[in-house]
SETI-308760 format. One record per residue (C-alpha): chain; x, y, z; residue number from 1. Coordinates in pm, 1 decimal. Layout:
<atom c="A" xx="X" yy="Y" zz="Z" k="NUM"/>
...
This chain:
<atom c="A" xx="2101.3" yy="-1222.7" zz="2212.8" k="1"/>
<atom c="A" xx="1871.2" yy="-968.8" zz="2084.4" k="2"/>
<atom c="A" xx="1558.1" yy="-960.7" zz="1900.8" k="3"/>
<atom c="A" xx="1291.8" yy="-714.7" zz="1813.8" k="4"/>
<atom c="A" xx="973.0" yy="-815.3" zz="1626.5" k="5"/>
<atom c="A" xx="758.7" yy="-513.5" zz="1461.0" k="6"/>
<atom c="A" xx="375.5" yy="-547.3" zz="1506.2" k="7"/>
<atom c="A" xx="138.0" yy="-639.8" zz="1241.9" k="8"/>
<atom c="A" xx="-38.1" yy="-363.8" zz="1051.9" k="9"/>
<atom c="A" xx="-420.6" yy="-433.5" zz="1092.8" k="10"/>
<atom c="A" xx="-658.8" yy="-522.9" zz="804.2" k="11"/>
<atom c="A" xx="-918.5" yy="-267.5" zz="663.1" k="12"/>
<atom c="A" xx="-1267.4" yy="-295.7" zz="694.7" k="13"/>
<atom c="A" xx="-1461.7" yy="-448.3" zz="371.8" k="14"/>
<atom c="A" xx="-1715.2" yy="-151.6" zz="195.9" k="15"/>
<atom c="A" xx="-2060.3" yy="-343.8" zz="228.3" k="16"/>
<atom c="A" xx="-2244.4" yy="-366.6" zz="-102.6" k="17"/>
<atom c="A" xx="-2432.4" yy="-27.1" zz="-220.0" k="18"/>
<atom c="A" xx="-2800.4" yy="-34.4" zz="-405.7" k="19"/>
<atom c="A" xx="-2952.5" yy="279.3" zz="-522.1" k="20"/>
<atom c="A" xx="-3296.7" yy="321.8" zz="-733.4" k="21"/>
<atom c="A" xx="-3401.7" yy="628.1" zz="-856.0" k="22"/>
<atom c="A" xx="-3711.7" yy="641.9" zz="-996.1" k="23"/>
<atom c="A" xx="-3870.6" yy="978.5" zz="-913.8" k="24"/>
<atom c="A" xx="-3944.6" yy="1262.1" zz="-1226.6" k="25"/>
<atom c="A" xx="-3609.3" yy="1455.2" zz="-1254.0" k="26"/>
<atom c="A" xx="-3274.7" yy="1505.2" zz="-1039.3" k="27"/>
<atom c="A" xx="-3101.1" yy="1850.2" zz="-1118.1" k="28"/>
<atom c="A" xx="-2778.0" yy="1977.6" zz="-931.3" k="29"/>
<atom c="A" xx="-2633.9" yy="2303.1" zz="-1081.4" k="30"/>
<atom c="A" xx="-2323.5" yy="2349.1" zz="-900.3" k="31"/>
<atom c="A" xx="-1949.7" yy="2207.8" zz="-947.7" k="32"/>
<atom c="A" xx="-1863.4" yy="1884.7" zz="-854.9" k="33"/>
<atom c="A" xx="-2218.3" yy="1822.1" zz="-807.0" k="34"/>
<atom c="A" xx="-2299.1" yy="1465.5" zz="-939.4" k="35"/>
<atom c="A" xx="-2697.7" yy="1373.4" zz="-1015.6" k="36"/>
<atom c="A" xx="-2682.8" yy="996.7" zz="-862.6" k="37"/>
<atom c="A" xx="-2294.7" yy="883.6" zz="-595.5" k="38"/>
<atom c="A" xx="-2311.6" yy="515.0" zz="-523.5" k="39"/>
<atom c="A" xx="-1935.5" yy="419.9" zz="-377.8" k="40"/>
<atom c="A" xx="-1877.3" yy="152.7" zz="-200.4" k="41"/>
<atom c="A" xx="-1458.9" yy="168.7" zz="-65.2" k="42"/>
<atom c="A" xx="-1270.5" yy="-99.5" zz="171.7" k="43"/>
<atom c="A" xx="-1068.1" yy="40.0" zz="451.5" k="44"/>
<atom c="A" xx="-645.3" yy="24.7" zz="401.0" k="45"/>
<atom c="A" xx="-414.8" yy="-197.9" zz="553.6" k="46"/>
<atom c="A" xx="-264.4" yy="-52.0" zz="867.9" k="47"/>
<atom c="A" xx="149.5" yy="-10.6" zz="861.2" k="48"/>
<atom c="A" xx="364.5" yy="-261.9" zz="984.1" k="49"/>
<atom c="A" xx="602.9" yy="-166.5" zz="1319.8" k="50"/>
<atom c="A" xx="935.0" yy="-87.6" zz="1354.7" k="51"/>
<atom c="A" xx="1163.2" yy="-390.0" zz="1490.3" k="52"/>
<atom c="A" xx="1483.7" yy="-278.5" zz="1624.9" k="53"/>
<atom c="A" xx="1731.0" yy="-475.9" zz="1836.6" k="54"/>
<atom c="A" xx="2088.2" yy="-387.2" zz="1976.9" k="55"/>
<atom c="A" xx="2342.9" yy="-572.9" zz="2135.7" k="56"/>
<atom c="A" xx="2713.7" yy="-515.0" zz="2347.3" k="57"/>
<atom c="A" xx="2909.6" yy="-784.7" zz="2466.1" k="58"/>
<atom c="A" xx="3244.1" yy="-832.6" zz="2661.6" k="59"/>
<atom c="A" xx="3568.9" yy="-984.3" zz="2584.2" k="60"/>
<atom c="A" xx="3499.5" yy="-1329.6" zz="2433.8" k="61"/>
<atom c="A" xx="3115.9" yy="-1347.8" zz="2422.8" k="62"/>
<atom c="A" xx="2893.9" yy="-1403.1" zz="2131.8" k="63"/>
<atom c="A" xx="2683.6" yy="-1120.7" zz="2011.1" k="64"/>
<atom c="A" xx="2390.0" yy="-1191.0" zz="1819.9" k="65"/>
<atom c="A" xx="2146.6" yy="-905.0" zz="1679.3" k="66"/>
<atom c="A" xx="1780.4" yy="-957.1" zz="1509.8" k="67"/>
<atom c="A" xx="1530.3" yy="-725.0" zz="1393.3" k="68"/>
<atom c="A" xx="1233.8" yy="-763.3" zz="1207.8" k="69"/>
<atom c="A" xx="1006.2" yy="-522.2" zz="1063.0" k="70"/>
<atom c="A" xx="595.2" yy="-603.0" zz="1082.7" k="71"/>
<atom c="A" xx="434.5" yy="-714.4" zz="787.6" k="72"/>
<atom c="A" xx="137.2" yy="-392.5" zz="700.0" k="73"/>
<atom c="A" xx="-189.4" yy="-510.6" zz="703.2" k="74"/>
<atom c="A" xx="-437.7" yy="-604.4" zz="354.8" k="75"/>
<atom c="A" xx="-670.1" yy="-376.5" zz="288.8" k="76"/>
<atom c="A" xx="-1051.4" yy="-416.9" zz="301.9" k="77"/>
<atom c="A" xx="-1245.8" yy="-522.7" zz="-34.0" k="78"/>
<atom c="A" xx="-1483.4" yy="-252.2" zz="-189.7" k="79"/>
<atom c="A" xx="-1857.7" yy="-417.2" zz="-177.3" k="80"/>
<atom c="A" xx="-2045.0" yy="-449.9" zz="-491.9" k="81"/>
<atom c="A" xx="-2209.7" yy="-156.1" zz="-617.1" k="82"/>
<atom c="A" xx="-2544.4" yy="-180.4" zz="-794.4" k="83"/>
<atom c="A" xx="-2724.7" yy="127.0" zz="-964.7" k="84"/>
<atom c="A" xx="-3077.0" yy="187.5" zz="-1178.0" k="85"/>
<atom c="A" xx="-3224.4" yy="499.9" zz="-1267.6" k="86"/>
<atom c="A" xx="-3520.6" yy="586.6" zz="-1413.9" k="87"/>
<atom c="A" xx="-3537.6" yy="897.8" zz="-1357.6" k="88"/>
<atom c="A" xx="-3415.4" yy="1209.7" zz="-1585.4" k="89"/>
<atom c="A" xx="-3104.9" yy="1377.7" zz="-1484.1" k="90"/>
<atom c="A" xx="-2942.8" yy="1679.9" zz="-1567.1" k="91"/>
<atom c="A" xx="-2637.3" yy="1828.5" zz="-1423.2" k="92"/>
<atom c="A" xx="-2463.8" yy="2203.3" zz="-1512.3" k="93"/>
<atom c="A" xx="-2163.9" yy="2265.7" zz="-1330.1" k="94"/>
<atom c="A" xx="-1830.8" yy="2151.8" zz="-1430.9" k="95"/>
<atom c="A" xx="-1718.0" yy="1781.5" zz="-1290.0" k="96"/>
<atom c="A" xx="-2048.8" yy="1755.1" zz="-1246.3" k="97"/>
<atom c="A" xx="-2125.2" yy="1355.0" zz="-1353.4" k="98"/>
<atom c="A" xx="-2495.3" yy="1246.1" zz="-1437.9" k="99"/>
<atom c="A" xx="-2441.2" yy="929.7" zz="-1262.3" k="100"/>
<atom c="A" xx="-2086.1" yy="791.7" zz="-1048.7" k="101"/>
<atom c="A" xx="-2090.3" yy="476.5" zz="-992.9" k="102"/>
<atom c="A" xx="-1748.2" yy="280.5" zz="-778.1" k="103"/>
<atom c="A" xx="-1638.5" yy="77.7" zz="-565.7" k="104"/>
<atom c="A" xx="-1251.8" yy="62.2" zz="-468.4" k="105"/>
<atom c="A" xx="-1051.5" yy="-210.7" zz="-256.8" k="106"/>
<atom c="A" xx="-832.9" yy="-78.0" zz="3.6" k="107"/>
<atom c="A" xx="-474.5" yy="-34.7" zz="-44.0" k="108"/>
<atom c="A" xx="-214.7" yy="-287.5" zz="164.7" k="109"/>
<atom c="A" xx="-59.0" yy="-100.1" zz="486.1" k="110"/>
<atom c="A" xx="330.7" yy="-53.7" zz="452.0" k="111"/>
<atom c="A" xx="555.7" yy="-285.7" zz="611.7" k="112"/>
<atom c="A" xx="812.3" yy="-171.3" zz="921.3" k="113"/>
<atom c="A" xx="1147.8" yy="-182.2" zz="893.9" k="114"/>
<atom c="A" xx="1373.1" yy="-409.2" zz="1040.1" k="115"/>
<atom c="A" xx="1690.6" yy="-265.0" zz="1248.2" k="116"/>
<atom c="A" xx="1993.4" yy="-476.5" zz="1434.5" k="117"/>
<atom c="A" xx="2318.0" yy="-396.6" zz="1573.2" k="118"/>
<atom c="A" xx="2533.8" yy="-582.3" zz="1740.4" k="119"/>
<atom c="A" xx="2905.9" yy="-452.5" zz="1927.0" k="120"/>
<atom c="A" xx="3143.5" yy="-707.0" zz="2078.5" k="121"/>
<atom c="A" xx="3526.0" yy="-668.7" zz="2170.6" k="122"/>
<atom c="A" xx="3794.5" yy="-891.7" zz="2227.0" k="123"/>
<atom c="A" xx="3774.3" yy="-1229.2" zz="2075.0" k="124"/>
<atom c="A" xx="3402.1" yy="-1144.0" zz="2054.1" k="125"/>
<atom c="A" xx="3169.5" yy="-1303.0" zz="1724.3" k="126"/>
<atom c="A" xx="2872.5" yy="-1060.0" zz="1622.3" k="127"/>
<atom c="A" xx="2633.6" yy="-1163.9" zz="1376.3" k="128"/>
<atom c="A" xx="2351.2" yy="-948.8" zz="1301.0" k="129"/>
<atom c="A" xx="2030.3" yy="-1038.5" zz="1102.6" k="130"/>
<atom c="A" xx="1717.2" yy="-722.3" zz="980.9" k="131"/>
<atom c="A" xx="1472.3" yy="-840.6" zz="777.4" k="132"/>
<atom c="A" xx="1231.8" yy="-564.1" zz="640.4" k="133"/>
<atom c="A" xx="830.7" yy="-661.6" zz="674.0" k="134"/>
<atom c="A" xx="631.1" yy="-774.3" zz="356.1" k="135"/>
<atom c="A" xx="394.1" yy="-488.5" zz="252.8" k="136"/>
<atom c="A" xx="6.7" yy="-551.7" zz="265.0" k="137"/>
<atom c="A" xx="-177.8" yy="-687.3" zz="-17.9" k="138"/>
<atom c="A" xx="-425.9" yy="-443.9" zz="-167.8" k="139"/>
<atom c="A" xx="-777.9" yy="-543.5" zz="-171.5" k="140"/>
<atom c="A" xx="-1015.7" yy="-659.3" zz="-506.0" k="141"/>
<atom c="A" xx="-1303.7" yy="-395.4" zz="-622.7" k="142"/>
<atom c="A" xx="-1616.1" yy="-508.9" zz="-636.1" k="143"/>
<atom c="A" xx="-1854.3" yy="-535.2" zz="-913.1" k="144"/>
<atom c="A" xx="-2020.2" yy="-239.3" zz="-1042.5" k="145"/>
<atom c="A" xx="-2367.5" yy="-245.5" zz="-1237.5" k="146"/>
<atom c="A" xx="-2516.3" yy="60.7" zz="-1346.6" k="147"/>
<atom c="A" xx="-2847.8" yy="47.1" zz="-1573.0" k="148"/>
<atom c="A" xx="-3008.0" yy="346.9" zz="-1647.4" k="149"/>
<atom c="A" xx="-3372.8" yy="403.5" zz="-1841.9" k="150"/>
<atom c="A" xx="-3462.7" yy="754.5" zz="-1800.6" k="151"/>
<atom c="A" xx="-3244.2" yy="1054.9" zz="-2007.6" k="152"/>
<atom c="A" xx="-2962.5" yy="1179.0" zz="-1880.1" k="153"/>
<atom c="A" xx="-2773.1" yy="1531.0" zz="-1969.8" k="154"/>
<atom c="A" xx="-2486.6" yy="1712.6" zz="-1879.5" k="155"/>
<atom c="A" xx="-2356.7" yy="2086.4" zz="-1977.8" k="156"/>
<atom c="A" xx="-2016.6" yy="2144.2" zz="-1790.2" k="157"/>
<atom c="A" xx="-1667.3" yy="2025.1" zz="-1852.1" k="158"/>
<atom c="A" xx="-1520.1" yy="1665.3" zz="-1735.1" k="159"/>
<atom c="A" xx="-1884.0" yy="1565.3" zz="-1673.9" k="160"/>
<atom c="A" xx="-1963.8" yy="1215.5" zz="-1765.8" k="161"/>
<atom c="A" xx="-2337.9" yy="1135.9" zz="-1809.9" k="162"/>
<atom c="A" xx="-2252.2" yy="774.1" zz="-1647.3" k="163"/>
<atom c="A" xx="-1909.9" yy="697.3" zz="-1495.4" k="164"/>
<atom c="A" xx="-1921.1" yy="301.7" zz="-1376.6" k="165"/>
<atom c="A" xx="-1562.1" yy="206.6" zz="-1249.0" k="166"/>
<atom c="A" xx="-1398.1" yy="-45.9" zz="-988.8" k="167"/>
<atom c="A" xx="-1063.5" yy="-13.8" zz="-891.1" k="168"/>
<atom c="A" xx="-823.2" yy="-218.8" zz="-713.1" k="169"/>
<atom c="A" xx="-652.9" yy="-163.2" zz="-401.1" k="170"/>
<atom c="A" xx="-257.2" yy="-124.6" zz="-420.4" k="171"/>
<atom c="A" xx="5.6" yy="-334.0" zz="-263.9" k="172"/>
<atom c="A" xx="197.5" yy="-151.4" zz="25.0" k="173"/>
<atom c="A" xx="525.2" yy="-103.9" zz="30.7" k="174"/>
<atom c="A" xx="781.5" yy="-396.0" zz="129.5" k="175"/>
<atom c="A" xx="993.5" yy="-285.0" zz="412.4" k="176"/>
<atom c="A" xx="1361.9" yy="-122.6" zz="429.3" k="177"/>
<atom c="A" xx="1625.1" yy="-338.1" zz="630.8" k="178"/>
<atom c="A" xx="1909.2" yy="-44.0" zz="519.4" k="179"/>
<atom c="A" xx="2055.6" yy="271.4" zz="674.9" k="180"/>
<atom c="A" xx="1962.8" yy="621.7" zz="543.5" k="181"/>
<atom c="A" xx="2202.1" yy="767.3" zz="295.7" k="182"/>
<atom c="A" xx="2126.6" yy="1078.5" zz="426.8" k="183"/>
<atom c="A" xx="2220.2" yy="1020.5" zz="751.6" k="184"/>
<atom c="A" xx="2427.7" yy="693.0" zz="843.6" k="185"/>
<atom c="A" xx="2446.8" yy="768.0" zz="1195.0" k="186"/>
<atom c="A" xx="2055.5" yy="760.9" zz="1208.7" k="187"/>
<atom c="A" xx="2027.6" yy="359.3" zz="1289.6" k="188"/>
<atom c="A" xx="1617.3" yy="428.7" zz="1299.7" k="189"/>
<atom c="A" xx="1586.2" yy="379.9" zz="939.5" k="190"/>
<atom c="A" xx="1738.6" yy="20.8" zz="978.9" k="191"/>
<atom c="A" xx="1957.9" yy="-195.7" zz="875.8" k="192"/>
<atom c="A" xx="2220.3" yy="-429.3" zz="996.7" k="193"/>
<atom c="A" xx="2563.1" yy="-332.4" zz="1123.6" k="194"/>
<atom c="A" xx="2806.9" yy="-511.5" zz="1307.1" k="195"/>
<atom c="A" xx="3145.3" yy="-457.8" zz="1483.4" k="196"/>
<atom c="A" xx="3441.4" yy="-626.8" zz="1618.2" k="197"/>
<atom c="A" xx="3759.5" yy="-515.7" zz="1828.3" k="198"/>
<atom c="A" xx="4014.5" yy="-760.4" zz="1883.3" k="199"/>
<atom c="A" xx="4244.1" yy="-1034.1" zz="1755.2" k="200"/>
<atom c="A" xx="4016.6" yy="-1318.3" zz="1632.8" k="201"/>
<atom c="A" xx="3723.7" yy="-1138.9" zz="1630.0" k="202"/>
<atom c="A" xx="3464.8" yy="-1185.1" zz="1325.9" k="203"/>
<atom c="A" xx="3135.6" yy="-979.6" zz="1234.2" k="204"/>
<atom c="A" xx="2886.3" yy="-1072.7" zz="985.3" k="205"/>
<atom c="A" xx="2614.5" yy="-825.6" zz="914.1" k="206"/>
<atom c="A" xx="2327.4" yy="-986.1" zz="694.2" k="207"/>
<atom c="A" xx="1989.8" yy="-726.6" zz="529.4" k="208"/>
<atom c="A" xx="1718.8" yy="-855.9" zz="367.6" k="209"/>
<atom c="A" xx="1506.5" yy="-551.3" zz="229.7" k="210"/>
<atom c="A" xx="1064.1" yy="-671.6" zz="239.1" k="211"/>
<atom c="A" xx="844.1" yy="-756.6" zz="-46.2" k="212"/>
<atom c="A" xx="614.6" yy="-523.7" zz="-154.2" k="213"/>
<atom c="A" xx="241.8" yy="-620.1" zz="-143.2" k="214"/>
<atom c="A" xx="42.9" yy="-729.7" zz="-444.1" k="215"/>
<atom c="A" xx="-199.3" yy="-509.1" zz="-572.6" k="216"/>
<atom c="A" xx="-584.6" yy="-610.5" zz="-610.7" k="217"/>
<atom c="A" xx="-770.4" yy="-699.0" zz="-903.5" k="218"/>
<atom c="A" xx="-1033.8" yy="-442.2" zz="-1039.4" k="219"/>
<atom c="A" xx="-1409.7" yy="-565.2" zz="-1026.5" k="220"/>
<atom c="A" xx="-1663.1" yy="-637.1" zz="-1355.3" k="221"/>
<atom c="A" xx="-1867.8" yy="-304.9" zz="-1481.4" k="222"/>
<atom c="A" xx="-2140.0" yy="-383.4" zz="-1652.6" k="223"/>
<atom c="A" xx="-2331.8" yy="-75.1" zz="-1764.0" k="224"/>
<atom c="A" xx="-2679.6" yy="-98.1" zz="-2004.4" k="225"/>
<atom c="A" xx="-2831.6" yy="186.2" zz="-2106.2" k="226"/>
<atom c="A" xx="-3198.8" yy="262.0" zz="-2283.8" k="227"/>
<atom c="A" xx="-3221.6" yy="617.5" zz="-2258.2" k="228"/>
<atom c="A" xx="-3063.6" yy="911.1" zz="-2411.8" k="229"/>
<atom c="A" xx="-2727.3" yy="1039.2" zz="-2317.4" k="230"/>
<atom c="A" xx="-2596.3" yy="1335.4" zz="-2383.5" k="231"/>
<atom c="A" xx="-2293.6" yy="1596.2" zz="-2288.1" k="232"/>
<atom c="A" xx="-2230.4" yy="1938.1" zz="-2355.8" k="233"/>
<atom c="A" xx="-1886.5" yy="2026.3" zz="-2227.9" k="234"/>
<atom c="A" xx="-1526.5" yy="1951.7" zz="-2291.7" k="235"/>
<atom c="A" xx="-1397.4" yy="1565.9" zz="-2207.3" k="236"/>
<atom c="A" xx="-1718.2" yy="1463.3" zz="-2140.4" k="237"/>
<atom c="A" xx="-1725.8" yy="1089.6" zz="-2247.3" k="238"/>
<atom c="A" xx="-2113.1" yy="946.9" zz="-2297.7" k="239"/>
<atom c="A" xx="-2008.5" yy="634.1" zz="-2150.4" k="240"/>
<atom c="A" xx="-1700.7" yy="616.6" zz="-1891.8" k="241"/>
<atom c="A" xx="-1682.6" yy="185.3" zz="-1806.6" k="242"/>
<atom c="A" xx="-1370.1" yy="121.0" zz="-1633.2" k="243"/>
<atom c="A" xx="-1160.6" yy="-164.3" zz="-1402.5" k="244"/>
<atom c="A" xx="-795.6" yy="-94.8" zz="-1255.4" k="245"/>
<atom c="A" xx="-607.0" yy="-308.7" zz="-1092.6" k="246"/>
<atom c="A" xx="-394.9" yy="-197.4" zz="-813.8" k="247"/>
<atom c="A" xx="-3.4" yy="-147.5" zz="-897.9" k="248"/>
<atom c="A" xx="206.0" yy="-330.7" zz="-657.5" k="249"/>
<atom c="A" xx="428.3" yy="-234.0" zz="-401.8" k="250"/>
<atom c="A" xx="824.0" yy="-110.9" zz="-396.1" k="251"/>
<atom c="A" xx="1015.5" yy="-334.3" zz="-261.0" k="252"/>
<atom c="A" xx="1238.5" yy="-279.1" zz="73.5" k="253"/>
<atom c="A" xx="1623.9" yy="-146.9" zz="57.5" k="254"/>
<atom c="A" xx="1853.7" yy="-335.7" zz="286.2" k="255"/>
<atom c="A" xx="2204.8" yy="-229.6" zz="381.0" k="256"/>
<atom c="A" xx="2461.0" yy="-435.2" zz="577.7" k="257"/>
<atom c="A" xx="2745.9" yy="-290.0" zz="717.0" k="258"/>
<atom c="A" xx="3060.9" yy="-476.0" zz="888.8" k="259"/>
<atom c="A" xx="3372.2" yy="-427.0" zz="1047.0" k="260"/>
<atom c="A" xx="3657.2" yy="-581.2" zz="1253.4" k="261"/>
<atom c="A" xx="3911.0" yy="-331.5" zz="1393.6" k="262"/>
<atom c="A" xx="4267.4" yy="-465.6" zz="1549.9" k="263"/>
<atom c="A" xx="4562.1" yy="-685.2" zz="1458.4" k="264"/>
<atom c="A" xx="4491.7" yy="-1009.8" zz="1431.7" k="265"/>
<atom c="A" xx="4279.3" yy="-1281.7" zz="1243.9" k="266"/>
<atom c="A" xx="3946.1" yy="-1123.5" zz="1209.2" k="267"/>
<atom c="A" xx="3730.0" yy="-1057.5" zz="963.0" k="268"/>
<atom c="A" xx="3433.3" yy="-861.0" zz="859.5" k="269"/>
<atom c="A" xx="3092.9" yy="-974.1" zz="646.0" k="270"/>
<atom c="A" xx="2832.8" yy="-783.8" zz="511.3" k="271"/>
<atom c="A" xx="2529.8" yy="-925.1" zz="302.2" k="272"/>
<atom c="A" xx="2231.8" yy="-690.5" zz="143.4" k="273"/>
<atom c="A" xx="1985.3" yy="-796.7" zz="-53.0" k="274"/>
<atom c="A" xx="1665.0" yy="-590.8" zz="-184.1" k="275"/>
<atom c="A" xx="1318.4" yy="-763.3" zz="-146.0" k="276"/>
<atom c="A" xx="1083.7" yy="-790.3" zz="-395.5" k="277"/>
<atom c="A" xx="858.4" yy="-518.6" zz="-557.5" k="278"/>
């Protein structure tokens, strides 16, 4: 008997909430990508899962069994809330230059490990082998985001919002793969389950089990109010850019079984695969 257990992925940190007040006579950047007022608040993602592999040879007669199982990837961390007033005037000129960026944005979910067994017996010999592929990390919620802004705000270059206010969901980490590479079978580290018998009365059963992929996080509330005057200049510049994503969820895990039983006589061979979950 052999089994192999990945490690857990570890869980991102949490983004702790964000407050910024601006209240002083004017804010002016003039170069690219130079926003007037950042505020982000972003949770940490979700460490990957480990690899669990597990072999197995027996003699004449003995009983082979084979288990691997792949860690489960760690959630990510949640974004904190994000809260934003300015008073001031602000004016930027460059291009992707935003008057005022508001976010916050959940971790994504670590990927799971993959599971790996194999398990080799000969004469007489039954070999049963069992991967499972880890479940892939859940990705973490967005916070809220409130931006309220009094003074005037202006921008001149392209893809330069005056106030950009979004919260985004983390998403969902991949499930793991319990399957051999179809690029190269004879590479047993990308998983999967394979077993093999030699011998009259021999049997092998080979059983994969691909992981769930993670679920994605919910987007936060934006709430944006607005009393001064907005205005843009260049090319997809919205006034007013209010937006909540959730996070897509993971692919799910592959899983391959292969079996065999080699000689005259009564044996037989079983393979089972079955993909997880996206």
């Amino acid at each position: 008997l052999a089994v192999a257990l990945g490690g857990f992925g570890g869980g991102g940190g949490d983004g702790e909430a964000v407050t910024v007040v601006a209240t002083g006579d004017e804010i002016v950047t003039v170069g690219g990508q130079s926003h007037g007022v950042l505020a982000q608040s972003i949770g940490g993602g979700g460490g990957n899962g480990g690899l669990g592999m597990s072999g197995v040879i027996g003699q004449s007669e003995s009983i082979n069994i084979g288990v691997g199982l792949g860690g489960r990837g760690g959630k990510g961390g949640t974004g904190g809330e994000v809260n934003v007033t300015v008073a001031s005037t602000v004016t930027t000129g460059g291009d992707g230059s935003i008057g005022v960026f508001a976010q916050s944005v959940g971790g994504g979910g670590g990927n799971a490990g993959a599971g790996g067994a194999m398990a080799l017996g000969g004469t007489k010999s039954k070999n049963v082998t069992l991967s499972l592929g880890g479940e892939g990390g859940t990705g973490a919620t967005g916070g809220d985001v409130h931006v309220t802004t009094t003074g005037d705000v202006t921008t001149f270059g392209e893809e330069s919002y005056a106030v950009f206010a979004q919260s985004v969901g983390g998403g969902g980490g991949h499930g793991g793969m319990a399957g051999i590479d179809k690029d190269g079978f004879d590479d047993y580290m990308a998983g999967g389950a394979a077993s093999a018998s030699y011998g009259a009365d021999s049997h092998s059963l080979a059983v994969s089990l691909g992981g769930n992929g993670g679920t994605g996080g919910h987007g936060g509330d934006v709430f944006v109010t607005n009393s001064g005057m907005l205005q843009t200049a260049g090319v997809s510049a919205s006034v007013i850019y209010a937006q909540s994503v959730g996070g897509g969820g993971g692919d799910a895990g592959v899983a391959t079984a292969v079996a065999g039983s080699f000689g005259a006589g009564k044996g037989g061979a079983y393979a089972v695969g079955v993909g997880g979950k996206g």
